[in-house]
N, CA, C and O of each residue as an XYZ file, in Angstrom:
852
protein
N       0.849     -1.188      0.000
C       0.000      0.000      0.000
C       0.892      1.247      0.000
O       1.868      1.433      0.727
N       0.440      2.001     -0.853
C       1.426      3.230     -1.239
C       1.082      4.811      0.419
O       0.275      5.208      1.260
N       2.094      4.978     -0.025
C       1.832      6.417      1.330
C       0.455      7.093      1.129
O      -0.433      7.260      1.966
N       0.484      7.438     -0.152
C      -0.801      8.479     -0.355
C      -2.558      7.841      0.264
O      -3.601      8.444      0.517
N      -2.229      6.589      0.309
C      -3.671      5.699      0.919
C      -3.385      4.789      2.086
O      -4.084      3.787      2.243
N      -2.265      5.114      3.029
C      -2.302      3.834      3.978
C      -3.287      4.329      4.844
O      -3.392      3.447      5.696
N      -4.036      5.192      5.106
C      -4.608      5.472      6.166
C      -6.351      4.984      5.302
O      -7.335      5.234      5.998
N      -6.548      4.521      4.286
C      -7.509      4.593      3.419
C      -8.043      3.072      3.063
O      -7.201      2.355      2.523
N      -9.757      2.312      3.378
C      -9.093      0.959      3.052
C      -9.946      0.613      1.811
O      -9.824     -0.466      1.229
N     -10.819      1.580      1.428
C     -11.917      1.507      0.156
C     -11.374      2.140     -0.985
O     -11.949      3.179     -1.311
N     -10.415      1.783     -1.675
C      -9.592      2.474     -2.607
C     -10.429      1.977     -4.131
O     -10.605      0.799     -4.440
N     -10.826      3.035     -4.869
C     -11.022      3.023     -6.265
C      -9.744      2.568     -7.094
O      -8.780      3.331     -7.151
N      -9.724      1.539     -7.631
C      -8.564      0.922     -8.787
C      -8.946      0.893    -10.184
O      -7.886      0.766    -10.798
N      -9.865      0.943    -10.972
C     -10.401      0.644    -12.044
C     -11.584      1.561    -12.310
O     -12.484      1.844    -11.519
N     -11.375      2.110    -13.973
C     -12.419      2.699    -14.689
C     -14.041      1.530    -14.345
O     -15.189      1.972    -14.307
N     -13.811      0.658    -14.225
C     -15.048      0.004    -13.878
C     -16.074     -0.153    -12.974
O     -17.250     -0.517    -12.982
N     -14.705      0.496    -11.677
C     -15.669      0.667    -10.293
C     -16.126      2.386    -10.815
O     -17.244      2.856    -10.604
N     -15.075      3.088    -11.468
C     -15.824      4.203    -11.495
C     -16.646      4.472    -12.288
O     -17.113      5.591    -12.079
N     -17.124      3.898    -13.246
C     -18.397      3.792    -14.110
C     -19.786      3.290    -13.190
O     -20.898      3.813    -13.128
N     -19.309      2.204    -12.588
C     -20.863      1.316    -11.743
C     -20.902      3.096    -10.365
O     -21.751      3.965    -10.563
N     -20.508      3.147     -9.910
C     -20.625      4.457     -9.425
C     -20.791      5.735     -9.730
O     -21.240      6.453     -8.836
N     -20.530      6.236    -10.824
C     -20.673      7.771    -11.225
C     -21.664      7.304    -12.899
O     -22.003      8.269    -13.583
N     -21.926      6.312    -13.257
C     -22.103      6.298    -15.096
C     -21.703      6.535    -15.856
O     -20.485      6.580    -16.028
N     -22.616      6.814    -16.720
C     -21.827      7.284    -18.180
C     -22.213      8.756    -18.701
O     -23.338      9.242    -18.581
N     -21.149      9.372    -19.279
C     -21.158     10.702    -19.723
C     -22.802     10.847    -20.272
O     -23.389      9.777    -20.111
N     -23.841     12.130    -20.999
C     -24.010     12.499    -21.169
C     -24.218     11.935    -22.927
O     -23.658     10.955    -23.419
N     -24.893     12.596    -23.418
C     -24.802     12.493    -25.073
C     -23.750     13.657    -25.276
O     -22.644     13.427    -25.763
N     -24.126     14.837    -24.905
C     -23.724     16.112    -25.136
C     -21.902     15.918    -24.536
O     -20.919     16.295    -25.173
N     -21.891     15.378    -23.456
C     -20.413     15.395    -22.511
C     -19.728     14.385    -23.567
O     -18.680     14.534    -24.195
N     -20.465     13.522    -23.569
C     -19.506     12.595    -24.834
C     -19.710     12.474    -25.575
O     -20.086     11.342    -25.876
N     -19.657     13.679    -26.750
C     -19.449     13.869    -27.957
C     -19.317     15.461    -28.191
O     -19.925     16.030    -29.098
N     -18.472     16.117    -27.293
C     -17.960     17.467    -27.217
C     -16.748     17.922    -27.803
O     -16.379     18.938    -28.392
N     -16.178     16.685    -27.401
C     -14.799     16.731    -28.044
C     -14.533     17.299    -29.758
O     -14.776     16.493    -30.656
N     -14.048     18.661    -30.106
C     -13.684     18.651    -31.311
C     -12.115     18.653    -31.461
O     -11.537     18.804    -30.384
N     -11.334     18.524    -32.519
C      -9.591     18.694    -32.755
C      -9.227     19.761    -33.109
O      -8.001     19.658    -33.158
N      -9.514     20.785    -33.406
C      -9.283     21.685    -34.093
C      -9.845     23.003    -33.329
O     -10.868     22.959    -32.646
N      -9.095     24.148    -33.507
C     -10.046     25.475    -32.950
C     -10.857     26.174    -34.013
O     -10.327     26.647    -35.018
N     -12.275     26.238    -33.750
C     -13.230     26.703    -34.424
C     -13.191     28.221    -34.007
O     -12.473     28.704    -33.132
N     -13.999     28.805    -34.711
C     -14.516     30.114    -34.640
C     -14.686     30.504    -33.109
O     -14.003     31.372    -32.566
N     -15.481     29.907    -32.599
C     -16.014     29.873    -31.156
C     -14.909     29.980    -30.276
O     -14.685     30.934    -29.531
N     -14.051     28.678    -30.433
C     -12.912     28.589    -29.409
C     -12.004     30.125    -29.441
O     -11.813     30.872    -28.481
N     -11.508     30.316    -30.942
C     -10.899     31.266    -30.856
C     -11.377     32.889    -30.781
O     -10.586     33.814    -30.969
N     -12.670     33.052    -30.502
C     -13.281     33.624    -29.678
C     -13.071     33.786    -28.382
O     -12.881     34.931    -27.972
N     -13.065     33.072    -27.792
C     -13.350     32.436    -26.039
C     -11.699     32.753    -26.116
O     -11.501     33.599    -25.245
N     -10.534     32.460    -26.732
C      -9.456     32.694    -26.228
C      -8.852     33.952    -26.102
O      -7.940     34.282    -25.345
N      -9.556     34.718    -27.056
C      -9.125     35.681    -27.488
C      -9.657     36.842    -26.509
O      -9.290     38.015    -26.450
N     -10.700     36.114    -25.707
C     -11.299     37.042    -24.735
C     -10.837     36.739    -23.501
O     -11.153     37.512    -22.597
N     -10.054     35.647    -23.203
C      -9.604     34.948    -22.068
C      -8.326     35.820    -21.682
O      -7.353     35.730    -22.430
N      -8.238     36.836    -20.332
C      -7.212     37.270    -19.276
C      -6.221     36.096    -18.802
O      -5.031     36.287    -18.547
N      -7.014     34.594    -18.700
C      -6.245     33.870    -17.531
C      -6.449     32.622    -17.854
O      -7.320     32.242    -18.636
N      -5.670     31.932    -17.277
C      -5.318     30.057    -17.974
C      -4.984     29.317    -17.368
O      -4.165     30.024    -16.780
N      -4.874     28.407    -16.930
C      -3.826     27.469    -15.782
C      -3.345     26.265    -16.910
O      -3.924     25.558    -17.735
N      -2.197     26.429    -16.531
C      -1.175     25.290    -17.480
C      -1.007     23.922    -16.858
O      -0.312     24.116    -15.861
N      -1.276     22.724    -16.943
C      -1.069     21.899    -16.075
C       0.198     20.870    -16.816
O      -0.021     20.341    -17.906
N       1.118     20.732    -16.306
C       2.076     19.888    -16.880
C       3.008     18.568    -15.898
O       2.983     18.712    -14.676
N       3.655     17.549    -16.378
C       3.742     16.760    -15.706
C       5.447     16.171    -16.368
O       5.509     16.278    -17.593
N       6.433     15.735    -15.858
C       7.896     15.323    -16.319
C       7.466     13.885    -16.326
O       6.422     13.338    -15.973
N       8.575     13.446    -16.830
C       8.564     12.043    -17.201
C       8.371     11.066    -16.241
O       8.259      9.919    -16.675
N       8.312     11.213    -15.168
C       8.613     10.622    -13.975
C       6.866     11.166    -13.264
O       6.485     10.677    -12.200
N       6.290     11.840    -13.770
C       4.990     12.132    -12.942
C       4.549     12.923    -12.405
O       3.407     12.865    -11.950
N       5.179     13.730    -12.312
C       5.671     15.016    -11.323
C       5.006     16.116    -11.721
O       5.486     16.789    -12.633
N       3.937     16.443    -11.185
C       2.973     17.377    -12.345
C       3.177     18.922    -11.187
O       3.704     19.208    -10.112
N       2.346     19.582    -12.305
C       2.306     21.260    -12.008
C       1.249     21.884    -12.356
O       0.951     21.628    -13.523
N       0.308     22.842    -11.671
C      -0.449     22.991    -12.451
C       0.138     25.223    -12.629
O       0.454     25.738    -11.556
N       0.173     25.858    -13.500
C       0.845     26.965    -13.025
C      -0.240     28.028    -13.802
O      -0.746     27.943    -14.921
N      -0.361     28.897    -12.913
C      -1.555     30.139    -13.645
C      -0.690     31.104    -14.144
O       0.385     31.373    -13.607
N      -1.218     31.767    -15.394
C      -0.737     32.366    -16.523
C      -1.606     33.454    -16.538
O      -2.746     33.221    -16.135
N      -1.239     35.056    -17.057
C      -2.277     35.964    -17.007
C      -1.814     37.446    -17.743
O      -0.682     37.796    -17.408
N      -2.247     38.016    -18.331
C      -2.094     38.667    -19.130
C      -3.787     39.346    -19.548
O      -4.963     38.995    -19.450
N      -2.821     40.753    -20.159
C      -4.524     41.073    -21.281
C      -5.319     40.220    -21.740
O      -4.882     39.070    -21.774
N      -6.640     40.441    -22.212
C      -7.295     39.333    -23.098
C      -6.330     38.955    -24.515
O      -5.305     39.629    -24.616
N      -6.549     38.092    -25.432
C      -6.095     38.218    -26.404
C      -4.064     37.657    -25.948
O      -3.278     37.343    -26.842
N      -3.697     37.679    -24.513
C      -2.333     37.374    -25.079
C      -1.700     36.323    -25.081
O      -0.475     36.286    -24.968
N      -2.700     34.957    -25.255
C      -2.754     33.363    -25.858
C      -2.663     34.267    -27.907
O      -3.558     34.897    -28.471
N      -1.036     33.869    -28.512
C      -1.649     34.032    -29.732
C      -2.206     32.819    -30.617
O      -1.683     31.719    -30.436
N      -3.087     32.927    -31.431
C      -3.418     32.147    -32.039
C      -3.208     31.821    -33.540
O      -3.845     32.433    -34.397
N      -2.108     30.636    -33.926
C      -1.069     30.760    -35.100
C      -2.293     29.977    -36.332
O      -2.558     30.379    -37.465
N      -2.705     29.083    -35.790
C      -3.597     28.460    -36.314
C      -4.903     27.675    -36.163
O      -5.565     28.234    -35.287
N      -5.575     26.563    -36.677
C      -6.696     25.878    -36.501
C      -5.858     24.985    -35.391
O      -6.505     24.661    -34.395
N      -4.463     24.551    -35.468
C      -4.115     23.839    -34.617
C      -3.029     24.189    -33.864
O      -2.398     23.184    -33.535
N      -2.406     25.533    -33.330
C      -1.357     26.489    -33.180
C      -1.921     27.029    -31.818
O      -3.139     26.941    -31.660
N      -1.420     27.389    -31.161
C      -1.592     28.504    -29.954
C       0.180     28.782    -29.143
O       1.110     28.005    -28.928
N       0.065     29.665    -28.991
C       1.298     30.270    -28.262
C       1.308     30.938    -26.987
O       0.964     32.114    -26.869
N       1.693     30.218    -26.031
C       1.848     30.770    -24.253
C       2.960     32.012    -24.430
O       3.919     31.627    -25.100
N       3.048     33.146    -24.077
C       4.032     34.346    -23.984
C       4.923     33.533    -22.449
O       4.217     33.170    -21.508
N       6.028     33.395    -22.405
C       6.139     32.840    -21.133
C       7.002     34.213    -20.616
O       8.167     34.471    -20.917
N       6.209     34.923    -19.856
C       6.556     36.255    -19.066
C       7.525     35.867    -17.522
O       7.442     34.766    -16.976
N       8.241     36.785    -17.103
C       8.624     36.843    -16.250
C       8.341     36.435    -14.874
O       7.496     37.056    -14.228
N       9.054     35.318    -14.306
C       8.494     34.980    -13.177
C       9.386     34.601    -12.043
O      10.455     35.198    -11.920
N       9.027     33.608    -11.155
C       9.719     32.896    -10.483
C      11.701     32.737    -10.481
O      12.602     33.129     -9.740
N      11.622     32.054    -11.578
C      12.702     30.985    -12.375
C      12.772     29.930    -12.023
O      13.704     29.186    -12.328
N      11.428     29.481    -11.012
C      11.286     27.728    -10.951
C      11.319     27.035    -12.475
O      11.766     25.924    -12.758
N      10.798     27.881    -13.245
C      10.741     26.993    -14.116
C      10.162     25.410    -14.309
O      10.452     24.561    -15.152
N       9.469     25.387    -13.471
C       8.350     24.159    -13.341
C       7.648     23.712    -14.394
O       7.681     22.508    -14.646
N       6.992     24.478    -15.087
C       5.813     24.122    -16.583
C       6.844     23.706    -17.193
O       7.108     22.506    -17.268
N       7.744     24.855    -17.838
C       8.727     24.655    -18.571
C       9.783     23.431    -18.883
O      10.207     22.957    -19.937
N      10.014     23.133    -17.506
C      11.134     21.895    -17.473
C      10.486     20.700    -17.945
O      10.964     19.815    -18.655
N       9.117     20.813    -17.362
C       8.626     19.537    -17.245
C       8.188     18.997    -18.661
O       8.021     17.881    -19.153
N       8.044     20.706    -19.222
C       7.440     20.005    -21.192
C       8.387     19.331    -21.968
O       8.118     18.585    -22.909
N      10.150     19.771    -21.314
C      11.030     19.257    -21.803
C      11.383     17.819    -21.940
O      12.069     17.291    -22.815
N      10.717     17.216    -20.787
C      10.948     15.723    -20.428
C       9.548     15.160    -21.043
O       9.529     14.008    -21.476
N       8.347     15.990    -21.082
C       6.982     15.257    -21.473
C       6.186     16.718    -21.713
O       6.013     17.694    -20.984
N       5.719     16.341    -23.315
C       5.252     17.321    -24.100
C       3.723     17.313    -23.731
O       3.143     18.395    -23.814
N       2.992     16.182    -23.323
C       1.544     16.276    -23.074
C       1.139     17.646    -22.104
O       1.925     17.829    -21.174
N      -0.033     18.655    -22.222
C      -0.236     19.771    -21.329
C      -1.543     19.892    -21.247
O      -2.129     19.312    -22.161
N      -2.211     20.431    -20.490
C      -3.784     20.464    -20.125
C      -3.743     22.444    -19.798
O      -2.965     23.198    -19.213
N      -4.720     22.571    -20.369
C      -4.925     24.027    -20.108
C      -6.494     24.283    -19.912
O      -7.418     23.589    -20.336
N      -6.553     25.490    -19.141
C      -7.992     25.666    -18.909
C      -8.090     27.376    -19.165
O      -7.163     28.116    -18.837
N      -9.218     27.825    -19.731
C      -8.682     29.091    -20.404
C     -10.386     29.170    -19.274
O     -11.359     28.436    -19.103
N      -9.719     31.055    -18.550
C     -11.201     31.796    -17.968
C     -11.185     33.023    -18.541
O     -10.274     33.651    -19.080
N     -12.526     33.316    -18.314
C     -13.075     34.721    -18.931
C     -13.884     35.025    -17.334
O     -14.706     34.237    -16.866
N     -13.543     36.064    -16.783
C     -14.582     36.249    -15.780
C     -15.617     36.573    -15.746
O     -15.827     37.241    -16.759
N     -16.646     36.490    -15.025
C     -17.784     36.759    -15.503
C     -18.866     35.136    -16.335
O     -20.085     34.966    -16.303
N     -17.979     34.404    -16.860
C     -18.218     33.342    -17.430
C     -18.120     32.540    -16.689
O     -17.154     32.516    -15.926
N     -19.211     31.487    -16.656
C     -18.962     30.445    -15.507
C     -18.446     28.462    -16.315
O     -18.199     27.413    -15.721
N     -18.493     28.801    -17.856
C     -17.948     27.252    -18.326
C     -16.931     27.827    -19.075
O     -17.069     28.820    -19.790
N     -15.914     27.199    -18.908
C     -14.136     27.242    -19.472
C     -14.216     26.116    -20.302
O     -14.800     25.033    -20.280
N     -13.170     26.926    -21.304
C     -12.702     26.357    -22.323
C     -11.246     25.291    -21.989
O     -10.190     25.903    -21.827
N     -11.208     24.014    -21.909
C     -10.331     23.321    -22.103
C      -9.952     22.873    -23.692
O     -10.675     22.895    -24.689
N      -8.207     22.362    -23.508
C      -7.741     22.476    -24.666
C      -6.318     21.541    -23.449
O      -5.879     21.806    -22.331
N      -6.011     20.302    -24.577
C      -5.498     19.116    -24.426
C      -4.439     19.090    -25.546
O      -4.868     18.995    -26.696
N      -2.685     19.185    -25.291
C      -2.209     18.544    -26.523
C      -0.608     18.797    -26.240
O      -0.249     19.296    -25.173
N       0.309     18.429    -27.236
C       1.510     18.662    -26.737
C       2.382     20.073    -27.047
O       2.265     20.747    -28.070
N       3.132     20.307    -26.108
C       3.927     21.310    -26.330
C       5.500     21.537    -26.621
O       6.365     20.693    -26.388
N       5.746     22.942    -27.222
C       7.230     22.806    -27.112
C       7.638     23.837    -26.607
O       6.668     24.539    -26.322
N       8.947     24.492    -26.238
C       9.319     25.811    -25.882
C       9.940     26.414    -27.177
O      10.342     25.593    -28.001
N      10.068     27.694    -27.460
C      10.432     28.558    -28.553
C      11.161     29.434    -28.801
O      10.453     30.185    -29.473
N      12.045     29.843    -28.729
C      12.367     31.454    -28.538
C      12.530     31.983    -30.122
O      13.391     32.826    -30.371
N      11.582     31.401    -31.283
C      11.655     32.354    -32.282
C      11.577     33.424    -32.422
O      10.370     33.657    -32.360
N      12.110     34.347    -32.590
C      11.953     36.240    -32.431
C      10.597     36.490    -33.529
O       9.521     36.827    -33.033
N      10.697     36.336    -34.790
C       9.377     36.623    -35.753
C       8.455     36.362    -34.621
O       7.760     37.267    -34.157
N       8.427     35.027    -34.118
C       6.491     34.485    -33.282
C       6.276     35.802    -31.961
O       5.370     36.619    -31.796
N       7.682     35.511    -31.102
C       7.655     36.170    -29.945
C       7.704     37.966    -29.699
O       7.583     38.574    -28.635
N       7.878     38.400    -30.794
C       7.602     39.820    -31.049
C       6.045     39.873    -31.664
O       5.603     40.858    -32.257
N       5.319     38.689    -31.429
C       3.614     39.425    -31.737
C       3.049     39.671    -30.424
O       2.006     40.308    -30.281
N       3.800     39.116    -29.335
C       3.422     38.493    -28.318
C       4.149     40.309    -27.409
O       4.222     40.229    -26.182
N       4.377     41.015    -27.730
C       5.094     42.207    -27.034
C       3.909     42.826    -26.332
O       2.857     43.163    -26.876
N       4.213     42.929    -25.068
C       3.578     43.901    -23.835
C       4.597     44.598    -22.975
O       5.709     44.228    -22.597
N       3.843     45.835    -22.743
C       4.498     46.792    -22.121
C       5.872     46.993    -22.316
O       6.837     46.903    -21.558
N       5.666     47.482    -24.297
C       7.192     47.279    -25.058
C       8.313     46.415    -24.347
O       9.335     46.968    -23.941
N       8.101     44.976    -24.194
C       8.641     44.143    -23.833
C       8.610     42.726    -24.258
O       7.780     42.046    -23.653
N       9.450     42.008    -25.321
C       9.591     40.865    -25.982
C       9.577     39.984    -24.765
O      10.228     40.342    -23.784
N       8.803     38.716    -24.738
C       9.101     37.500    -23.702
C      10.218     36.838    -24.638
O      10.372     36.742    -25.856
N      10.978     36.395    -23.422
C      11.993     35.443    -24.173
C      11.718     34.267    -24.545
O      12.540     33.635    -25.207
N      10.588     33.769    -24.220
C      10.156     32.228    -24.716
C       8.716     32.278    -24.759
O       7.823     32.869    -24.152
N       8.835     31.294    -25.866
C       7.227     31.135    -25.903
C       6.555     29.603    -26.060
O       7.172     28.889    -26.850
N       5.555     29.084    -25.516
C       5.023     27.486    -25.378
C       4.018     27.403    -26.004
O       2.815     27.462    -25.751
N       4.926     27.187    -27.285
C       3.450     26.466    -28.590
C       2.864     25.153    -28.265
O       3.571     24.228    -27.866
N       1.219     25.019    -28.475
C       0.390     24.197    -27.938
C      -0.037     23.777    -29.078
O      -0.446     24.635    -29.860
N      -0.063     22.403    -29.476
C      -0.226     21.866    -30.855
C      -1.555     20.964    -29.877
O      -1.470     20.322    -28.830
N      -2.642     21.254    -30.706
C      -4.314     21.042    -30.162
C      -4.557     20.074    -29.991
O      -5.595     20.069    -30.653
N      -4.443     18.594    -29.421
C      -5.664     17.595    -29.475
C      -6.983     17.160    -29.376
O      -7.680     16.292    -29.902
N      -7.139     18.245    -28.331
C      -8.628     18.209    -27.736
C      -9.217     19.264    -27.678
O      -8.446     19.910    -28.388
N      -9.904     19.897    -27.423
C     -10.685     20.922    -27.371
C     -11.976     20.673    -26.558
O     -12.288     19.510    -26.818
N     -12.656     21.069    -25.911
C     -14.020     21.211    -25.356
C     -14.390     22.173    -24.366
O     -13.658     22.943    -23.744
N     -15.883     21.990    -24.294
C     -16.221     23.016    -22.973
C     -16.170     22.500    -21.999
O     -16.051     21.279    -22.098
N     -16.215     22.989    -20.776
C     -16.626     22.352    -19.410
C     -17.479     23.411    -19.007
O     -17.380     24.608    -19.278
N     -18.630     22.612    -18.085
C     -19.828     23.434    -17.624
C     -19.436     23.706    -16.499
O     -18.349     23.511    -15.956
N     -20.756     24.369    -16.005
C     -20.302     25.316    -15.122
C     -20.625     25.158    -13.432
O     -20.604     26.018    -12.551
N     -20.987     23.417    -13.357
C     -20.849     23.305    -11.868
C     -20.490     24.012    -10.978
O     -21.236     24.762    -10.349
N     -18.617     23.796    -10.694
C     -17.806     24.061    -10.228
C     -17.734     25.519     -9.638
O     -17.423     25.652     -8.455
N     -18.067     26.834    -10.574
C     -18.375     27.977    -10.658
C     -19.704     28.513     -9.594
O     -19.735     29.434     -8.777
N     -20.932     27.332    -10.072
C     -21.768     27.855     -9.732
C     -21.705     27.426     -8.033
O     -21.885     28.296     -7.181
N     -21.429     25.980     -7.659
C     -20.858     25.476     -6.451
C     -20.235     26.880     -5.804
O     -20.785     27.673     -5.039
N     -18.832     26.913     -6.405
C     -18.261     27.893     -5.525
C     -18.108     29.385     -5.305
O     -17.301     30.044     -4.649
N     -19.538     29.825     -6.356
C     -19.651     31.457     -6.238
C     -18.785     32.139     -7.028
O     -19.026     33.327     -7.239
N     -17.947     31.698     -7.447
C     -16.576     32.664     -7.811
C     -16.633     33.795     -8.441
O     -15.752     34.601     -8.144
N     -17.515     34.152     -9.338
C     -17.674     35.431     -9.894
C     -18.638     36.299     -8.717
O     -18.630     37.519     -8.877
N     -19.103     35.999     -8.059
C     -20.094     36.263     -6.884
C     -19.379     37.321     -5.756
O     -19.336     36.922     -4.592
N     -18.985     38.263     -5.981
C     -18.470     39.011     -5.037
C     -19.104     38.816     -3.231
O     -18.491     38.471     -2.221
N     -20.248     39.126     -3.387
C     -20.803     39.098     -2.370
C     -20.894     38.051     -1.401
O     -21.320     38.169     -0.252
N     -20.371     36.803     -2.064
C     -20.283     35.523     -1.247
C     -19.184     34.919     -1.256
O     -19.071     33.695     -1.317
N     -18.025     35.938     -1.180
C     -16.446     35.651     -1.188
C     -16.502     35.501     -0.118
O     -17.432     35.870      0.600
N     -15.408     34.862      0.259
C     -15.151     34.477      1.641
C     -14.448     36.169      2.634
O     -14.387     37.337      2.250
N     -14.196     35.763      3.457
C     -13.506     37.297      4.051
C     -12.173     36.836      3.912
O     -11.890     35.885      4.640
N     -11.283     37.261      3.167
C      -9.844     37.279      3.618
C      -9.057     38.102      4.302
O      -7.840     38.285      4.265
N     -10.108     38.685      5.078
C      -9.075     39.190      6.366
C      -8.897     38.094      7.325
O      -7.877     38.086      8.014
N      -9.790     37.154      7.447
C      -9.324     36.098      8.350
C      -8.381     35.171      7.908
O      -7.997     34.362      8.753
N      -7.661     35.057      6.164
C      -6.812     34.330      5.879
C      -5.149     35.114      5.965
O      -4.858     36.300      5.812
N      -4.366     34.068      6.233
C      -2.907     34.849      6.426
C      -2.291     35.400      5.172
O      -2.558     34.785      4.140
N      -1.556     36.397      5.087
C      -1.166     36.746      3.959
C      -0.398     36.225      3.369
O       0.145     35.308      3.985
N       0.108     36.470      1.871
C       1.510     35.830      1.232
C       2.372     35.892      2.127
O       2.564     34.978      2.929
N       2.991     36.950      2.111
C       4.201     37.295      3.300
C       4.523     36.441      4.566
O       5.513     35.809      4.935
N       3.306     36.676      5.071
C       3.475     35.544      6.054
C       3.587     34.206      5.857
O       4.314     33.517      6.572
N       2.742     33.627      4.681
C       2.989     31.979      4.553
C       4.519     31.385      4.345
O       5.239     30.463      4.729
N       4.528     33.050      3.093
C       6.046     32.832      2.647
C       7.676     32.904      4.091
O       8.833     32.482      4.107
N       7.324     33.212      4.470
C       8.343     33.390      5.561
C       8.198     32.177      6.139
O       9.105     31.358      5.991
N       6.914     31.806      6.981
C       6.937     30.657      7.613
C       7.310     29.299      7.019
O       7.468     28.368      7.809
N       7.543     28.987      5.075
C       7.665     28.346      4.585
C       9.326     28.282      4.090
O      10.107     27.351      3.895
N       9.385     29.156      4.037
C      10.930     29.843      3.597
C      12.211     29.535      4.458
O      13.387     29.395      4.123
N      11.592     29.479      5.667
C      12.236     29.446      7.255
C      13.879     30.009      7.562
O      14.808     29.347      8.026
N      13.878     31.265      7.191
C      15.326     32.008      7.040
C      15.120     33.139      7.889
O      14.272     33.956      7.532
N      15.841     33.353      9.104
C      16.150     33.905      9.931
C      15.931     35.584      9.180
O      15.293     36.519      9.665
N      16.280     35.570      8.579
C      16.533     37.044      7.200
C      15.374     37.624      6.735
O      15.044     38.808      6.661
N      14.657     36.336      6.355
C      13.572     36.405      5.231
C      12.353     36.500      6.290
O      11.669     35.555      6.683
N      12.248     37.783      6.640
C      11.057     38.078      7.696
C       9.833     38.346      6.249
O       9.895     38.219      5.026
N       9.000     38.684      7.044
C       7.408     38.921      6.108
C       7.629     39.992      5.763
O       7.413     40.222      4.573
N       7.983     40.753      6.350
C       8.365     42.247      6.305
C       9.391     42.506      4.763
O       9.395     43.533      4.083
N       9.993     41.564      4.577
C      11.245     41.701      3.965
C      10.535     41.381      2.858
O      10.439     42.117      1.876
N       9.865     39.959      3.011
C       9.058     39.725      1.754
C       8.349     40.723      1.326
O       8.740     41.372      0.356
N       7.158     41.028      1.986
C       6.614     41.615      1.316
C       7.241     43.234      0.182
O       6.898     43.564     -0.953
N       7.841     43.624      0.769
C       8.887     44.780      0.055
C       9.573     43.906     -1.227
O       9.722     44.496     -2.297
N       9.943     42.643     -1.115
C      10.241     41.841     -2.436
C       9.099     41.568     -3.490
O       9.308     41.612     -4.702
N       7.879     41.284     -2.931
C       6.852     40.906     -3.371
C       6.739     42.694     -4.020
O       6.438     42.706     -5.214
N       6.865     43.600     -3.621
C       5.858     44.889     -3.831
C       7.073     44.960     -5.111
O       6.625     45.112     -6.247
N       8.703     44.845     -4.935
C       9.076     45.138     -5.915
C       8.663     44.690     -7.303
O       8.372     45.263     -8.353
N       8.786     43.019     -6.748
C       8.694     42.274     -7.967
C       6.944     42.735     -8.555
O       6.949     42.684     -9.785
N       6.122     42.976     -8.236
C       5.115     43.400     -9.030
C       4.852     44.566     -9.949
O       4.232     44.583    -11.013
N       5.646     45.833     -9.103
C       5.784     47.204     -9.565
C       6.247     47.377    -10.772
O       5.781     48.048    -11.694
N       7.774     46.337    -10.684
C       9.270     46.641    -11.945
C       9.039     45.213    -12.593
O       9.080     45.297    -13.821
N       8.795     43.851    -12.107
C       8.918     42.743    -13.271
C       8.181     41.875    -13.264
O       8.323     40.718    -12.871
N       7.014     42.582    -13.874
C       5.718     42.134    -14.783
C       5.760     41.756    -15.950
O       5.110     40.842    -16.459
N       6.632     42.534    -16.498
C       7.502     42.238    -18.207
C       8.728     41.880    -18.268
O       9.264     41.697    -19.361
């Protein structure tokens, strides 16, 4: 018995127990799937601020990492083309590494206000062509790389999840004054005598102010 379930003794193993328990898709759920980006999709992307990249290395090791920008700054090369701007961040380099070892990627594209997202399934590569990555310029600033998404899947997902958890719903946000701040998690996680909250946060204020681009 693996770590993640020793404490667990009703373990799901097979698409079969999870069929006699949950059923079968939908007419509509299973047969959504198109290959290609239609009119619609590239609509929906083109209006989409925000994305979460989900990626995984050869070994399993997945990530899921949020991406965000103007509407419109997913470009779109073709029926089967899309291009991630990969902007300034971290330098974990997590998405990135991991496409290197395993090209498969899962993305989920939001529009706020909208409560069903556009998913989009397929493999990727990293880029630094200058022609692609100069369409991709914000705040007169070239990204140095860019993560072309060659399409497999395409579909919608409804809007359960959304409607479950309020999210466009201002009024039924939770209070986050009762949650701890970055600063603080980050320090307590960080655990460096140096690296007070205080300190962070003045890192945090820089890094948002000056390197966004």
């Amino acid at each position: 018995m693996s770590a993640i379930n020793f404490k667990f003794e009703n373990i799901i193993t097979s698409e079969a127990e999870l069929r006699e328990k949950l059923g079968q898709p939908s007419k509509v759920a299973g047969n959504k799937v198109i290959h290609e980006l239609d009119q619609h999709c590239k609509t929906l992307i083109n209006h989409s601020p925000f994305l979460v990249l989900s990626t995984s290395n050869m070994n399993g090791k997945c990530d899921a990492s949020p991406r965000g920008d103007a509407p419109g700054f997913v470009y779109i090369v073709d029926e089967k083309h899309i291009i991630i701007p990969e902007r300034p961040g971290n330098k974990r380099i997590d998405s990135i590494s991991n496409i290197l070892s395993n090209p498969h990627v899962g993305i989920l594209f939001f529009i706020p206000g909208m409560e069903e997202t556009l998913r989009i399934n397929g493999r990727a590569c990293i880029i630094q062509d200058q022609n692609w990555l100069t369409k991709m310029t914000a705040n007169h600033k070239v990204p140095e790389l860019g993560i072309v998404i060659e399409v497999e899947e395409i579909f919608m997902h409804c809007a359960k999840a959304f409607k479950r958890s309020h999210l466009w719903e201002p009024e039924l946000w939770p209070d986050i004054t009762k949650v701890p701040t970055a600063p603080e998690i980050l320090a307590a996680h960080v655990k460096k005598e140096e690296m007070t909250k205080e300190v962070i946060q003045e890192h945090l204020k820089d890094s948002y102010k000056n390197r966004l681009y």
